[in-house]
C-alpha positions as CSV (number, residue, x, y, z in Angstrom):
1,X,-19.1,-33.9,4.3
2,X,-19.4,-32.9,0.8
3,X,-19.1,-29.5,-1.1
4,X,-22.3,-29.9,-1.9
5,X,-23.8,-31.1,1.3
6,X,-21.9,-28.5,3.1
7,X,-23.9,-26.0,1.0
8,X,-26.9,-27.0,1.8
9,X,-26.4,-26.8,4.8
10,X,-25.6,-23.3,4.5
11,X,-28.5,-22.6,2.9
12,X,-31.1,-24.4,5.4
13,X,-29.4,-22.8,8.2
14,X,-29.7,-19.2,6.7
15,X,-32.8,-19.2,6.0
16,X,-33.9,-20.7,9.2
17,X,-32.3,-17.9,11.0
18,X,-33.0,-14.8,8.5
19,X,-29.1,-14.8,7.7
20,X,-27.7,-12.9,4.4
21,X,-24.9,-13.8,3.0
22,X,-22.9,-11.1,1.5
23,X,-20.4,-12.4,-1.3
24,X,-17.4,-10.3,-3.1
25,X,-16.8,-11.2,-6.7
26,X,-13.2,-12.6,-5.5
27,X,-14.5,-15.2,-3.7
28,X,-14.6,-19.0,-5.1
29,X,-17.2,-19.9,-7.0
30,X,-18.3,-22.6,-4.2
31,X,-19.2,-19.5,-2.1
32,X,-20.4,-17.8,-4.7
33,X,-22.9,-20.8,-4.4
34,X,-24.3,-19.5,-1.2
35,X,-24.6,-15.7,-1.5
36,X,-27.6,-13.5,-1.7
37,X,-25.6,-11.2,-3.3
38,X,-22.6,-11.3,-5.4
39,X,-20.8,-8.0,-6.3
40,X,-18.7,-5.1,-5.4
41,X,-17.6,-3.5,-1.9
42,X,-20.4,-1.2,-1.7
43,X,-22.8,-2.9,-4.0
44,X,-23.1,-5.2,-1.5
45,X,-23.5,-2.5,1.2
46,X,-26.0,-1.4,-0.6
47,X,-28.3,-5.1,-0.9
48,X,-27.4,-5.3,2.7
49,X,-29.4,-2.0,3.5
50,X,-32.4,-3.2,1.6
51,X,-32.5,-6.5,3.0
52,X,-34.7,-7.8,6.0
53,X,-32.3,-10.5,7.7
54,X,-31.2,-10.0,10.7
55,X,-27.6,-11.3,10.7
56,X,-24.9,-10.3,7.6
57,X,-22.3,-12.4,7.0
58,X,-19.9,-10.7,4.5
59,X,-17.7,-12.8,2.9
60,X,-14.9,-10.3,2.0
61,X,-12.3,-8.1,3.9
62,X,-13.1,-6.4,7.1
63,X,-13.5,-2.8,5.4
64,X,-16.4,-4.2,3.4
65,X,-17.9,-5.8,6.6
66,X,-17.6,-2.0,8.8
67,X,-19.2,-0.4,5.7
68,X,-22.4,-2.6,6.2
69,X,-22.4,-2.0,9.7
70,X,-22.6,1.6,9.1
71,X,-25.5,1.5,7.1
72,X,-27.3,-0.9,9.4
73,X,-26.0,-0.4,12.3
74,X,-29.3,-2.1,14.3
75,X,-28.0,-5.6,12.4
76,X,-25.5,-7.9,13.3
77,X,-22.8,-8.2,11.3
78,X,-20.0,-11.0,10.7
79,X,-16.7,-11.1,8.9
80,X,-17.2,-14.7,7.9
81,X,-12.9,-14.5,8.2
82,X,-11.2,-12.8,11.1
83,X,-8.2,-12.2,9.7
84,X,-9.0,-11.2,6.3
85,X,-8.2,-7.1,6.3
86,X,-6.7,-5.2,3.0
87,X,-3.8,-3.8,2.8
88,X,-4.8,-1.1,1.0
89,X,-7.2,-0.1,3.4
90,X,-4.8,-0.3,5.9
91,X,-2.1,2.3,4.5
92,X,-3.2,5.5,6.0
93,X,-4.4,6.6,9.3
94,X,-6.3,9.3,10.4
95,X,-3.3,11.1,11.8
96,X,-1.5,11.4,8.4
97,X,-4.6,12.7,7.0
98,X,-5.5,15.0,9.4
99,X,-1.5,16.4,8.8
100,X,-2.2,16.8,5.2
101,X,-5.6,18.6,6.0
102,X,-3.6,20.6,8.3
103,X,-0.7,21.8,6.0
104,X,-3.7,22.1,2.6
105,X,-6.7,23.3,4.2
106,X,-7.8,24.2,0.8
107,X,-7.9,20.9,-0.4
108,X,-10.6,18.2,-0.1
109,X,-10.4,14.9,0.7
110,X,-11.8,12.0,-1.6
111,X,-11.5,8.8,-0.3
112,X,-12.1,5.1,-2.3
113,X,-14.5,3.3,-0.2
114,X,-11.7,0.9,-0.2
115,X,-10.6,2.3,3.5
116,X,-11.2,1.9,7.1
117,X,-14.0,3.4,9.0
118,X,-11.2,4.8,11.1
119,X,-9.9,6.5,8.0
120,X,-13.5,8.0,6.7
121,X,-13.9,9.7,9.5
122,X,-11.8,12.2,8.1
123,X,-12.7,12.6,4.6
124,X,-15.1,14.1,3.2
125,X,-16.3,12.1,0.1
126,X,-16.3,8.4,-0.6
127,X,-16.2,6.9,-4.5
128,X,-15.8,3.8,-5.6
129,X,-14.0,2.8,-8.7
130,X,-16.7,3.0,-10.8
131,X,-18.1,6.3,-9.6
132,X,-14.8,8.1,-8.9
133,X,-14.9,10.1,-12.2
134,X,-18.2,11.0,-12.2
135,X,-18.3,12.2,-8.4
136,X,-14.6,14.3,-8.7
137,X,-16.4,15.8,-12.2
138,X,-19.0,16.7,-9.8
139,X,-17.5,18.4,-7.1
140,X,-17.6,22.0,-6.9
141,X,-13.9,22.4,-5.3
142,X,-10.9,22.3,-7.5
143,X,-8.3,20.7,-5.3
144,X,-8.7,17.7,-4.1
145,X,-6.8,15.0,-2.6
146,X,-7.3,11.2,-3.2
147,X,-6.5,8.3,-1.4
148,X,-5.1,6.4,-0.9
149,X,-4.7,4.0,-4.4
150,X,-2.5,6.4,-6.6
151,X,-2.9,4.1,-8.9
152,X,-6.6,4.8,-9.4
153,X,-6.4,8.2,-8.6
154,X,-3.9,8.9,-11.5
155,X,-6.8,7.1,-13.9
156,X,-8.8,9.3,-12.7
157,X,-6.8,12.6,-12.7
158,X,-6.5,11.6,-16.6
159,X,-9.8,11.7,-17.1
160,X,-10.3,14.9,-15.3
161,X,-7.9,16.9,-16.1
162,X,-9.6,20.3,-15.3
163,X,-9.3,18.8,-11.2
164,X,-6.2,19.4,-9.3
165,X,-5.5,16.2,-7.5
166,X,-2.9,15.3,-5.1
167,X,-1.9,12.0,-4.8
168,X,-0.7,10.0,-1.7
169,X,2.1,6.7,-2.3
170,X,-0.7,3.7,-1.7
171,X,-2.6,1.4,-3.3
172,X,-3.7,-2.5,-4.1
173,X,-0.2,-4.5,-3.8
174,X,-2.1,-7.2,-5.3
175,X,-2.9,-4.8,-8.8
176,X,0.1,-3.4,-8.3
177,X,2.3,-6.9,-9.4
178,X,0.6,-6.5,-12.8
179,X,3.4,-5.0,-15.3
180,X,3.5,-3.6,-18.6
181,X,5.4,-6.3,-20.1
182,X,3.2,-8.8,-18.4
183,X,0.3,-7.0,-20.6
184,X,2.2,-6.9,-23.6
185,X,3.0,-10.3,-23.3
186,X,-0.9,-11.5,-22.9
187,X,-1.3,-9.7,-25.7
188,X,0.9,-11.2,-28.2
189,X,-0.4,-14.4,-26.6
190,X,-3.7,-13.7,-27.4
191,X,-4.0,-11.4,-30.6
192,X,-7.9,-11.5,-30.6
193,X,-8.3,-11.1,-26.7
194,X,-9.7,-7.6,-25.5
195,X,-7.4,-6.7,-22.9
196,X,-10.3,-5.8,-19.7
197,X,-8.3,-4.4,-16.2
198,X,-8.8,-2.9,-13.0
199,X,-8.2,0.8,-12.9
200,X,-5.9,0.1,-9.8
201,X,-3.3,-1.7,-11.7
202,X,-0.3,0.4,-12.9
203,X,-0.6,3.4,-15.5
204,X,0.9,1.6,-18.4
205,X,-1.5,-1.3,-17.8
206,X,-4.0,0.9,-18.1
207,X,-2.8,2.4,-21.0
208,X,-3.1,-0.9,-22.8
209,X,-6.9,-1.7,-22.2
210,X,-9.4,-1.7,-24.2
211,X,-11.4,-1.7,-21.0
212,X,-10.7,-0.2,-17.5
213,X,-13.4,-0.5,-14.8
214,X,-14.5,-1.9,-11.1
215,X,-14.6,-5.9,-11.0
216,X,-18.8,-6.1,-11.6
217,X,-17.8,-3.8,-14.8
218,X,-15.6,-5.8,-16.0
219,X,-17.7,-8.9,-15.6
220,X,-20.6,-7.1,-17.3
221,X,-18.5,-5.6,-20.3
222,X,-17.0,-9.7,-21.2
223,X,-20.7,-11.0,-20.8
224,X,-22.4,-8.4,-23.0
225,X,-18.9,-8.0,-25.9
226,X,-19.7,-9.7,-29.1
227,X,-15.9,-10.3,-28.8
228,X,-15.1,-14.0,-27.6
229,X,-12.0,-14.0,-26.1
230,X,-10.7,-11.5,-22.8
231,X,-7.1,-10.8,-21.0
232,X,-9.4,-10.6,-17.4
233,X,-6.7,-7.9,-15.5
234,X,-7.4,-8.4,-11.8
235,X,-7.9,-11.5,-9.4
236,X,-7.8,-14.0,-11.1
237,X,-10.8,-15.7,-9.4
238,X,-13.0,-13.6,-12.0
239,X,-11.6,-15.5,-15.0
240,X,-13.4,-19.0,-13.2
241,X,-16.7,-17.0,-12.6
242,X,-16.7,-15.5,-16.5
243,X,-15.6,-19.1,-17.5
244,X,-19.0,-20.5,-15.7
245,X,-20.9,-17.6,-17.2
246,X,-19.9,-17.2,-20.8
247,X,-18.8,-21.0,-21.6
248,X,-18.8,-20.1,-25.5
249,X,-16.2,-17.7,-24.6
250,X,-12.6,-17.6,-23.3
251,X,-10.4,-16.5,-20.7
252,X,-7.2,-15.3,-20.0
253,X,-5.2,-14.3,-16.9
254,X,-3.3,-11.3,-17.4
255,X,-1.3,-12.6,-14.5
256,X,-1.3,-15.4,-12.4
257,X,0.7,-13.4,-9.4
258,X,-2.8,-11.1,-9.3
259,X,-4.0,-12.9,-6.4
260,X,-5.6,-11.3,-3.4
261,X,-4.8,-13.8,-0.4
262,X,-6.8,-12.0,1.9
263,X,-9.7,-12.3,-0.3
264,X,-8.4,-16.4,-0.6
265,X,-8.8,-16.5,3.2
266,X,-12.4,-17.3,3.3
267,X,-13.2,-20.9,3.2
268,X,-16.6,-22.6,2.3
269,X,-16.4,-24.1,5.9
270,X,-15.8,-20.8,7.5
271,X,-19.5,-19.6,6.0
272,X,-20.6,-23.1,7.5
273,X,-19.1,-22.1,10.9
274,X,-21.0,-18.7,10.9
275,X,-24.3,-19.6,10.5
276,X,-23.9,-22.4,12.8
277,X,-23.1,-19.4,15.1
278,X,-19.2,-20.6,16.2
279,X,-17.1,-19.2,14.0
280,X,-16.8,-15.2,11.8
281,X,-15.6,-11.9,14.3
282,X,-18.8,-9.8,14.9
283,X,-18.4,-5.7,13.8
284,X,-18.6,-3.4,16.6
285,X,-18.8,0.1,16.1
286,X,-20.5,3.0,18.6
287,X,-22.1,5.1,16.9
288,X,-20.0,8.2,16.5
289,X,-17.8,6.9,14.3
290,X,-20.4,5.2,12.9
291,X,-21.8,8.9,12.3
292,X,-18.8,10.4,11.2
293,X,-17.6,7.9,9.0
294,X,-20.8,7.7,6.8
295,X,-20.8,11.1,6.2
296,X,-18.1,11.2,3.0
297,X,-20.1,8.0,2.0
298,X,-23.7,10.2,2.4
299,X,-21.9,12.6,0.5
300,X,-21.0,9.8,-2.3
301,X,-24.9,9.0,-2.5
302,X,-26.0,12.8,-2.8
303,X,-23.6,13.1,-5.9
304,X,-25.4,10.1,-7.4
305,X,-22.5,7.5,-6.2
């Protein structure tokens, strides 16, 4: 069976059984392929909630797959790769939270959608990395702790400096490999390049952008520049996609350790084994935590997340 034939495949079978398949921007492009939507975590969360199908298969990490069962929790949904979790995610647990809550009960808890549902349950307001400044700006309290990337809450503390924000040791390990002499080295390769990262990589990589912002942000700012050459700082899969997107244009890794290998799990036959119904692990969730872990990401939406 061909790539190709093994897509269509895909996408006869998914429409035969009202299937949607969710895709994250780090996935290859011959997934990409397939999707009905392409995008962030919650992005896709979000075209999930909106959609009619029946069965999700989210091709992702398996915080991004309990995020859509939350908000539809009547549908069916599959992790088109069991094993493919985040280790950011994974860092904290509820008991270390609940200590911290504990010890500063005048602080609140803001926590990157990047987390388990396990882990929600406790906080009490969800942001992604592109809303993160505007919802902290928006709070009404003054302390506030964020979790768990420090990376990204640092960015963000800069940006709001009239917040007090704790900050908890966690974050992407796969941003994290990114150095400062890694971007100053891009650089010099590439003296025209704009310089476009992830706000979860390091401080002084940050430092060095001329654009910081989620993954669908940094796809849009490359596609829209008049510029025509870009240092892409995170997964590297997005240089690929902005290669088949802007052709005219051209594309630099700011580092060819920033791979996600849990995103790299998912295979083009692993999709094909889901919607032939023999392959994926199905979320299950009752529906208390399923209640009490969408209420920080409620909260996200009423502060225009």
């Amino acid at each position: 069976m061909t790539t190709y034939e093994m897509q269509q495949e895909i996408i006869r079978l998914k429409k035969e059984k009202n299937i949607c398949i969710l895709v994250h921007a780090y996935q290859t492009h011959d997934i990409w392929e397939v999707a009905d939507y392409i995008g962030d975590s919650f992005g896709l969360t979000q075209q999930a909630a909106r959609s009619g199908a029946d069965t999700f298969i989210m091709c992702g990490v398996r915080f991004m797959a309990e995020t859509v069962k939350m908000l539809s929790p009547a549908k069916r949904v599959l992790l088109s790769s069991a094993d493919a979790g985040c280790p950011m995610a994974e860092q904290m647990d509820k008991d270390m939270i609940l200590q911290f809550r504990k010890e500063h009960p005048d602080h609140k808890v803001v926590a990157y959608i990047n987390t388990t549902a396990s882990l929600k349950t406790v906080c009490d307001v969800c942001v992604t990395s592109s809303s993160a400044v505007k919802i902290v700006k928006a709070l009404p309290d003054k302390k506030l702790l964020f979790i768990p990337d420090c990376n990204l809450g640092n960015w963000v503390r800069e940006q709001v400096p009239e917040k007090e924000i704790m900050l908890m040791q966690g974050g992407c390990p796969t941003h994290a490999r990114i150095t400062g002499k890694e971007a100053e080295a891009a650089k010099a390769a590439h003296p025209e390049a704009l310089l476009l990262v992830h706000p979860e990589c390091r401080p002084e990589v940050t430092a060095l952008a001329d654009y910081a912002g989620s993954t669908t942000g940094i796809m849009s700012y490359a596609e829209k520049s008049d510029a025509k050459e870009f240092i892409i700082g995170t997964e590297t899969s997005i240089v690929q996609h902005l290669q088949f997107a802007c052709p005219d244009k051209r594309f630099y890794p700011l580092s060819k350790d920033c791979v996600c290998h849990n995103m790299r799990l998912t295979t083009l036959a692993d999709v094909y084994d889901c919607v032939l119904g023999r392959g994926g692990a199905e979320i299950e969730m009752d529906a208390e935590t399923i209640a009490q872990a969408r209420r920080p990401i409620d909260e996200m939406l009423a502060y225009g997340g």
